[in-house]
C-alpha positions in Angstrom: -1.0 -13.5 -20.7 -0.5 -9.6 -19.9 3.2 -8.6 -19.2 3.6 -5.7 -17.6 6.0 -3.5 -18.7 7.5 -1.5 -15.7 8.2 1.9 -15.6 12.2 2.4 -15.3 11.9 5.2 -12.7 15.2 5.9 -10.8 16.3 4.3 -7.6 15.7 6.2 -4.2 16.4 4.5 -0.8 14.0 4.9 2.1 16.8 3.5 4.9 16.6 0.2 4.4 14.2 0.2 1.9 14.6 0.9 -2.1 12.4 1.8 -4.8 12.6 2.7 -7.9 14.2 0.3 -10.9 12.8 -3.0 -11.0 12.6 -3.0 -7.3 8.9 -4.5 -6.2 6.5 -2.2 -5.7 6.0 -1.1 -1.9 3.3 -0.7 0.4 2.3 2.0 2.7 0.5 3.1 5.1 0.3 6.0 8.0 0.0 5.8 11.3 -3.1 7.1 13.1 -2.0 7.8 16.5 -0.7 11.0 18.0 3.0 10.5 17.0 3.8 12.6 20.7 2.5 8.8 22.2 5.2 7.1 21.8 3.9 4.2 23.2 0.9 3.8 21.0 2.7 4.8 18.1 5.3 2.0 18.1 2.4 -0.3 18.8 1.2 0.3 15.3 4.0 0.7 13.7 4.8 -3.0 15.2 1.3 -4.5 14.1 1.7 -2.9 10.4 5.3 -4.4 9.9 3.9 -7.8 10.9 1.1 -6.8 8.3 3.9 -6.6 5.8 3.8 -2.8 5.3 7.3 -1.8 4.2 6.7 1.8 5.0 5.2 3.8 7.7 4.6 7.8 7.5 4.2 9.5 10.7 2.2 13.2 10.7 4.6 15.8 12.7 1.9 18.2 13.8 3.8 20.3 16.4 7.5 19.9 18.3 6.0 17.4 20.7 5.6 15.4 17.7 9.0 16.2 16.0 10.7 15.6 19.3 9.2 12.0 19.8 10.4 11.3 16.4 14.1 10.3 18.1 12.5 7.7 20.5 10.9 6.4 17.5 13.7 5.8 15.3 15.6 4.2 18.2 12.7 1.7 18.4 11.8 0.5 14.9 13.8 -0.2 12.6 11.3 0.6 9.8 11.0 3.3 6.8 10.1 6.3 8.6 8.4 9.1 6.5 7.8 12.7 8.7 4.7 14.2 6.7 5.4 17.8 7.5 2.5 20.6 6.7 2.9 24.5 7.2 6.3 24.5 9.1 9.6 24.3 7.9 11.1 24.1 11.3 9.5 21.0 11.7 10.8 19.5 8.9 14.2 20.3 9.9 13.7 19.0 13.9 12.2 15.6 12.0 15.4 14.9 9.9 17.6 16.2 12.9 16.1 13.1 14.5 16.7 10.0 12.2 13.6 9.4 9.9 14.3 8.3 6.3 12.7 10.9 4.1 10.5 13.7 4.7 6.9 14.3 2.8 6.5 17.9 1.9 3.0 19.7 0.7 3.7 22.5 -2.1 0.3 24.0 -1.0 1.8 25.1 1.9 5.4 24.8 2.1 6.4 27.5 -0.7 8.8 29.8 0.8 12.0 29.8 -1.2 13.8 30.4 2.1 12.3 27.7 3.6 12.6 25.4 0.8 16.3 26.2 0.7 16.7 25.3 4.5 14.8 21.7 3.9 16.9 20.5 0.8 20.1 21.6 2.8 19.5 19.5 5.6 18.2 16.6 3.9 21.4 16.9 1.6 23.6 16.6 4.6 21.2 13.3 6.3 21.5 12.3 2.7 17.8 11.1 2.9 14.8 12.0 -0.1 11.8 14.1 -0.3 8.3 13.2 -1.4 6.9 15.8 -3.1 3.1 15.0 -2.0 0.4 16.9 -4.0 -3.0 16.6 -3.3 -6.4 17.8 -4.5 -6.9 19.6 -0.9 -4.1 22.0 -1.4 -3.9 23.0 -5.1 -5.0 26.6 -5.9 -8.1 26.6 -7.9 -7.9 28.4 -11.7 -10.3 31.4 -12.3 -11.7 28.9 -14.8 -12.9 25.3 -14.3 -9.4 24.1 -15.0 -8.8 20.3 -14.9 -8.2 19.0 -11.7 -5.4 16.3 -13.1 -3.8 19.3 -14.8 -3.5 21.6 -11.1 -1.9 18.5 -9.7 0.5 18.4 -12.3 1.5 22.0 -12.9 1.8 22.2 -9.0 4.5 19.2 -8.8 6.1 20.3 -12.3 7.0 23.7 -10.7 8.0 22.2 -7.1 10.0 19.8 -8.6 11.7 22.6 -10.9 12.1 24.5 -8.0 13.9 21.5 -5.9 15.9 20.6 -8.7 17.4 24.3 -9.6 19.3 23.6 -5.7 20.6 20.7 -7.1 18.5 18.0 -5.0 17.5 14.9 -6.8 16.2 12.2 -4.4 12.8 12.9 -4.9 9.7 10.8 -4.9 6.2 12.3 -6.3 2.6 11.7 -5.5 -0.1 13.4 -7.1 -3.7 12.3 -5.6 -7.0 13.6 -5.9 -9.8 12.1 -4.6 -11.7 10.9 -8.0 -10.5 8.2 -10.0 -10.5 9.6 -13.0 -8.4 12.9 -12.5 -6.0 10.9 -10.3 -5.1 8.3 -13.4 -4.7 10.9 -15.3 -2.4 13.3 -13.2 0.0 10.0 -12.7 -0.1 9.4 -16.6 1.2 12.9 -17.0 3.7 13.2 -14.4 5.0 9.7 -15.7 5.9 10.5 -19.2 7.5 14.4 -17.8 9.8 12.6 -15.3 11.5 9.5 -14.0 11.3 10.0 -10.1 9.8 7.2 -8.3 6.2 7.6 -8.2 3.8 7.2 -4.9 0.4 6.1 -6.0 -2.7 7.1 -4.2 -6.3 8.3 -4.2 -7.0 10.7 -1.7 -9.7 10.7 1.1 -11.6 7.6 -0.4 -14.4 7.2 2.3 -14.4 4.1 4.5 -13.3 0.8 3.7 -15.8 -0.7 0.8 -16.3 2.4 -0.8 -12.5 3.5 -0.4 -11.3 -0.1 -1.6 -12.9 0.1 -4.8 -12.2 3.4 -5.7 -8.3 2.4 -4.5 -8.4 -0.9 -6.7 -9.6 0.7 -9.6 -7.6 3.8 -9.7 -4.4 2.1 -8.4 -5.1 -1.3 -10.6 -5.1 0.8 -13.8 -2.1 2.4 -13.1 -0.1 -0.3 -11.8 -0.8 -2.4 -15.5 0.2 0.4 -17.2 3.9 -0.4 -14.9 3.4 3.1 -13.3 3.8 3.1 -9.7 6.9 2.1 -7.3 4.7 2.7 -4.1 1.6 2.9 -3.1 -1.5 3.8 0.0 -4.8 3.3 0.4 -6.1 5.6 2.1 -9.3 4.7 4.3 -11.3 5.8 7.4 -10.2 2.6 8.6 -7.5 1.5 10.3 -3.9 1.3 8.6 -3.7 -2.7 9.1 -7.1 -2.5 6.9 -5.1 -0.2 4.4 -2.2 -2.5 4.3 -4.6 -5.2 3.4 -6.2 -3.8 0.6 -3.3 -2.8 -0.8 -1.7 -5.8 -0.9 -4.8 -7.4 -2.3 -4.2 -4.8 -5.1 -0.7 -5.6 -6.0 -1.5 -9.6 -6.0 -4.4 -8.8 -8.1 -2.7 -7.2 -10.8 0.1 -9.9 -10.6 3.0 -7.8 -9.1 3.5 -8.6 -5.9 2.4 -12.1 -3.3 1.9 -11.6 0.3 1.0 -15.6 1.0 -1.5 -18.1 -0.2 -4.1 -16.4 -2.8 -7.7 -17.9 -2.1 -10.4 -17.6 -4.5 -14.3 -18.9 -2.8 -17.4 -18.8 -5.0 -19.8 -16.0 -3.9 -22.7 -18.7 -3.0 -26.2 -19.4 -3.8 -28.9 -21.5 -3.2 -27.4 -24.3 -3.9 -24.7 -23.9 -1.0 -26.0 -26.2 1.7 -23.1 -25.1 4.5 -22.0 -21.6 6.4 -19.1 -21.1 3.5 -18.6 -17.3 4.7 -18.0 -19.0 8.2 -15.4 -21.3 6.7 -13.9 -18.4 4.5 -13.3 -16.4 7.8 -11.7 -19.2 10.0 -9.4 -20.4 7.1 -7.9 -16.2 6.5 -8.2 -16.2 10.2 -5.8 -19.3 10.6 -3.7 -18.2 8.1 -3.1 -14.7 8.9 -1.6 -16.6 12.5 1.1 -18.5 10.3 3.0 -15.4 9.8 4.8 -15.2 6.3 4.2 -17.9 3.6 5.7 -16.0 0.6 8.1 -19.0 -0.3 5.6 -21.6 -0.4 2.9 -20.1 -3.1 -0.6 -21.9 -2.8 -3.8 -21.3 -4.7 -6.6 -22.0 -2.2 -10.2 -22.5 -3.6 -13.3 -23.3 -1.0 -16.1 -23.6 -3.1 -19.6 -23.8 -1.7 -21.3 -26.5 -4.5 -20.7 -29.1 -7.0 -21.6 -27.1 -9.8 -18.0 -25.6 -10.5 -16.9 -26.3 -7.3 -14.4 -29.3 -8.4 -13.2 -27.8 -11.2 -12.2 -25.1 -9.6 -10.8 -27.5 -6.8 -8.4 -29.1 -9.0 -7.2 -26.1 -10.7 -5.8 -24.9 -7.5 -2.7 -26.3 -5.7 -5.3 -27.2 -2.7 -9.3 -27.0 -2.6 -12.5 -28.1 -0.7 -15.3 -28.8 -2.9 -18.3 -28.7 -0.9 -22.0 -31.1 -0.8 -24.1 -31.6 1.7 -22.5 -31.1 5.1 -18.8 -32.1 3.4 -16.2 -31.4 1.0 -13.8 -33.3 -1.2 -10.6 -31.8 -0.4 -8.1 -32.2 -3.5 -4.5 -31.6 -3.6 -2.7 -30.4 -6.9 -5.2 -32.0 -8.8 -6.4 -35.3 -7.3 -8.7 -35.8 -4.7 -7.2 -36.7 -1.3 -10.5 -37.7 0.9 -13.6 -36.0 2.3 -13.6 -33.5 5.1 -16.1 -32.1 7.3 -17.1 -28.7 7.5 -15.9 -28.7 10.9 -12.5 -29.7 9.9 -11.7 -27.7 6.9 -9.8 -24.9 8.1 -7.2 -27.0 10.4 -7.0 -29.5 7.6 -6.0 -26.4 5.3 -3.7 -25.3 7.2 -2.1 -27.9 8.2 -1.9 -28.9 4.3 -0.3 -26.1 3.3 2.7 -26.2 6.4 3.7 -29.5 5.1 3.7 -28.2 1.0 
């Protein structure tokens, strides 16, 4: 069996939050309102936490948005994260009004000045910075230089510059939007530091293509125990981020977000609507609410070619035949159940253990 070997990274708290250490690996996501509503904002910052995301970043476009920031903070208590671009002013209102750490784009927050005035005031709120690079804003070489190597140099010399004004609560994030160039900008940046690292591909597409790219960039990563938080970033909505993410961090054996369920991809021989099943058992589930201390492997399989094997290997499975299954329970099989019936009788199942 694969152990992963973490990466000791040092410990930053995001308010009641921390990373870093051998503390689990958190998810993120970002809101997708217009922070200035209020209103809709908490409403999504409400469905994610019941998602299970442990950390929501807000964009702070203008004062309207740096202003609503107090309201917000007053109504969640979750991990707030200002992602501030081009102003330093409003990086300053944002921690003047309560949120737990601010993200800040070297591409266009560069000033010295400026800089000097954001560390100060996070000093005194006593909350971190993310330095947040990303493929967008890196300045491009007069050569084809390596776009995991502009990341790199670009947080290498923000961080230098952050650290000569004695500030040290710093989380990094270095993202491009290829796989390949963002494994390897996090490999570098992991061996040159020990700062909590954010992983994250960068404008991924929508949600197939952006899950795969996510899964594959992020999975690799995460075996190789870098990585104390991460995003997937989709056009999609953030619940559907916070999904896939979490999918990512049970798949690599890291984290557990409720019962795992593993279905066979059917075929010909499948003689019932399994995809119809599949959906009304995740469906039922999802309404549950948290069932982290009760771990269950689920398997619905659609035939009686692997089907029972696969049944008995999980703590509870259907195996289906012709218009039934053969539900088993750790192991041994319990009676047959209609099609009709499978998702209640799954449910149900797992409530009582």
């Amino acid at each position: 069996m694969i152990k992963i070997k973490r990466r000791k990274a040092k410990i930053v708290r995001i308010g009641r939050l921390t990373i870093g250490g051998s503390f689990p690996v958190a998810v993120q996501s970002m809101t997708k309102t217009k922070t200035a509503d209020v209103e809709n904002t908490l409403c999504q910052i409400d469905e994610l936490e019941k998602a299970g995301c442990e950390i929501i970043r807000v964009a702070v476009k203008d004062e309207a948005d740096a202003n609503a920031l107090k309201k917000i903070r007053s109504a969640t208590k979750m991990p707030l994260v200002a992602d501030i671009h081009f102003s330093w002013r409003l990086a300053i209102r944002a921690i003047e009004n309560g949120v737990d750490k601010i993200r800040l784009n070297p591409g266009n927050i560069y000033k010295k000045k400026e800089v000097v005035s954001i560390v100060s005031a996070l000093k005194s709120a006593h909350i971190p910075l993310r330095i947040g690079v990303n493929s967008g804003s890196v300045s491009f070489g007069s050569s084809k230089d390596d776009m995991s190597n502009r990341l790199l140099k670009s947080a290498l010399n923000y961080i230098r510059m952050i650290e000569k004004l004695g500030f040290y609560d710093i989380v990094i994030s270095l993202k491009a939007s290829g796989v390949l160039e963002t494994i390897e900008a996090y490999r570098g940046i992991a061996h040159l530091c020990d700062y909590p690292l954010h992983l994250g591909v960068t404008a991924t597409g929508g949600h197939n293509k952006g899950a795969v790219k996510s899964g594959i960039a992020l999975g690799v990563l995460l075996l190789e125990g870098i990585g104390d938080t991460i995003r997937v970033s989709l056009t999609d909505t953030p619940l559907q981020e916070v999904k896939v993410a979490q999918v990512i961090l049970e798949s690599v054996g890291i984290r557990h977000f409720g019962p795992q369920i593993i279905s066979c991809p059917t075929c010909g021989r499948c003689q019932i609507n399994l995809t119809k099943i599949l959906s009304e058992v995740e469906d039922n589930l999802s309404k549950i609410g948290s069932l982290s201390d009760r771990m269950h492997k689920i398997a619905i399989m659609g035939c009686l070619v692997n089907g029972p094997g696969e049944a008995r290997e999980a703590d509870i499975g259907i195996a289906f035949g012709k218009k039934e299954g053969l539900l088993f329970k750790n192991g041994k099989s319990v009676r047959k159940v209609s099609a009709d019936e499978v998702s209640s009788v799954l449910c149900r199942e797992i409530m009582e253990g």
